[in-house]
C-alpha positions in Angstrom: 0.0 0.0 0.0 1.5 3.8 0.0 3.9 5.2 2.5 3.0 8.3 1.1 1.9 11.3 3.4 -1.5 12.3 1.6 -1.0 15.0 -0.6 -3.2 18.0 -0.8 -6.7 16.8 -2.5 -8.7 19.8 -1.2 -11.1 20.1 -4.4 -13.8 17.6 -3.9 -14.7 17.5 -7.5 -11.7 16.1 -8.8 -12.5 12.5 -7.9 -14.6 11.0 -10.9 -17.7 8.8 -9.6 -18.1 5.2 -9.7 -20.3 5.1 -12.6 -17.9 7.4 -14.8 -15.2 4.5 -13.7 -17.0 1.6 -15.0 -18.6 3.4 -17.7 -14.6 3.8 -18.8 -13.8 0.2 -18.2 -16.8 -1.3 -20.3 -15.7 1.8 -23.1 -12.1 0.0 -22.5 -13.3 -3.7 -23.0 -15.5 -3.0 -25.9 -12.3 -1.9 -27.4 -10.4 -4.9 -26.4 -13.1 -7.4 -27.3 -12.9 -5.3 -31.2 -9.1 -5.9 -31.3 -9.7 -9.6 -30.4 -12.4 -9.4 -32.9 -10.0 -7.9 -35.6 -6.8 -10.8 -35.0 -9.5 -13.4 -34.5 -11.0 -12.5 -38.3 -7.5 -11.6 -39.7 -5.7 -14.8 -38.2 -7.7 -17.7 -37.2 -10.9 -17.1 -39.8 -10.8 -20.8 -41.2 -10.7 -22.3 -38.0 -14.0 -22.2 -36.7 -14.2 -23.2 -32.6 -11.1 -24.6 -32.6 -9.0 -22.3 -31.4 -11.4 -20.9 -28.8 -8.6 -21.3 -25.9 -6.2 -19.2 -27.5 -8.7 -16.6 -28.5 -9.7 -16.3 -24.6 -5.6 -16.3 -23.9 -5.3 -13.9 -26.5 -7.7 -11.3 -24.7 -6.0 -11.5 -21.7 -2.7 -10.9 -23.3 -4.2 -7.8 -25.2 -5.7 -6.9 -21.3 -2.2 -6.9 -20.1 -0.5 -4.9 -23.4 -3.5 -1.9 -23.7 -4.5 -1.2 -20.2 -0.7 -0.7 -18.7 0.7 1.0 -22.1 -2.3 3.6 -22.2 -2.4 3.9 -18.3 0.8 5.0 -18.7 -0.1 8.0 -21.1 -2.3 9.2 -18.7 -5.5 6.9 -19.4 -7.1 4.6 -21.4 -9.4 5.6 -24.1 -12.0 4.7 -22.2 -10.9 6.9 -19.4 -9.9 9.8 -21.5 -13.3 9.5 -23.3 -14.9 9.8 -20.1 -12.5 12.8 -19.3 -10.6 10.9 -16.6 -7.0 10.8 -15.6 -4.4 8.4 -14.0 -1.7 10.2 -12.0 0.8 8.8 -9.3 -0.9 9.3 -5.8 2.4 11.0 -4.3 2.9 13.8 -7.4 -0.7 14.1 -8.9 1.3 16.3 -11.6 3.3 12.6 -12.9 2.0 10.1 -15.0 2.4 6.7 -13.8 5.4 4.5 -14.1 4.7 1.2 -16.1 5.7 -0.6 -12.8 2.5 0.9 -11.6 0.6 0.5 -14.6 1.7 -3.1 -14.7 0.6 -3.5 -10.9 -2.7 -1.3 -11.2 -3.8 -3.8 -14.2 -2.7 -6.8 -12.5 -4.4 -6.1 -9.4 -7.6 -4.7 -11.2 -7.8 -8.1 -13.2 -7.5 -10.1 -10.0 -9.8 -8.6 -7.9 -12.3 -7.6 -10.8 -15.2 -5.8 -9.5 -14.3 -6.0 -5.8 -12.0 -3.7 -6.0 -14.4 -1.1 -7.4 -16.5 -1.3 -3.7 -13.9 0.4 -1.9 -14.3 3.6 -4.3 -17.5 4.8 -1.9 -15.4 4.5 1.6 -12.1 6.2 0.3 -12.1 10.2 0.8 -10.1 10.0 -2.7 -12.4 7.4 -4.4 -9.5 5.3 -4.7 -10.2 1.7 -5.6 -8.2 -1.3 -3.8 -5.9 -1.9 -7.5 -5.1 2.0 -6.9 -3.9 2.2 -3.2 -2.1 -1.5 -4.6 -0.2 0.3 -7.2 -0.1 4.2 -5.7 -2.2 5.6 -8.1 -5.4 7.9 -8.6 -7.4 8.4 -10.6 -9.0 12.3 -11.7 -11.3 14.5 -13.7 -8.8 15.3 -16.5 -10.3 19.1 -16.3 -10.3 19.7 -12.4 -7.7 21.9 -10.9 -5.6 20.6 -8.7 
């Protein structure tokens, strides 16, 4: 978890809600399952059902290239599209590290939607895979 003094987050408004978060993260695997789509069409198109296992690996390989890589920019499309931003939790003026981005996807993959219930009871709204990776998450167009 963070050994991080808080910093300042005086402005309640720069905490997006819970529903802008998952309305990012179904924006974010819409886009994932239309990449699968796209290799599954391009590369296995004559072999109907029988690759299903690698189709299924090959989402959770895409999960762990697009989420880190676009974290690391600042969001993923979903998150920009929903005017969101991923900063580190100690300098909210940093993007994060891909160690971060590696651990926040990790995390948010292994815990799935329990780690979206700790959003309500966090004076940040941070979820469980951003205190695991020292990350939060922000209205792109609040003032810090």
């Amino acid at each position: 978890m963070d050994n991080i003094s808080n910093p300042d987050f005086s402005n309640e408004h720069v905490y997006p809600s819970i529903m802008n978060r998952v309305q990012a993260l179904f924006f974010d695997v819409w886009i994932i399952i239309g990449i699968l789509m796209f290799l599954s069409s391009t590369f296995f198109e004559d072999y109907e059902g029988r690759f299903v296992g690698i189709k299924v690996a090959m989402f959770f390989v895409i999960l762990l290239i697009y989420e880190p890589v676009a974290s690391m920019t600042g969001g993923t499309i979903g998150y920009r599209t929903m005017g969101m931003k991923i900063r580190r939790f100690s300098d909210l003026d940093k993007k994060i590290r891909f160690s971060q981005a590696l651990m926040r996807s990790v995390m948010k993959l292994s815990l799935g939607w329990i780690s979206f219930l700790t959003i309500s009871t966090d004076p940040q709204r941070r979820a469980m895979h951003d205190k695991a990776s020292g990350t939060v998450v922000l209205n792109a167009k609040a003032a810090v």
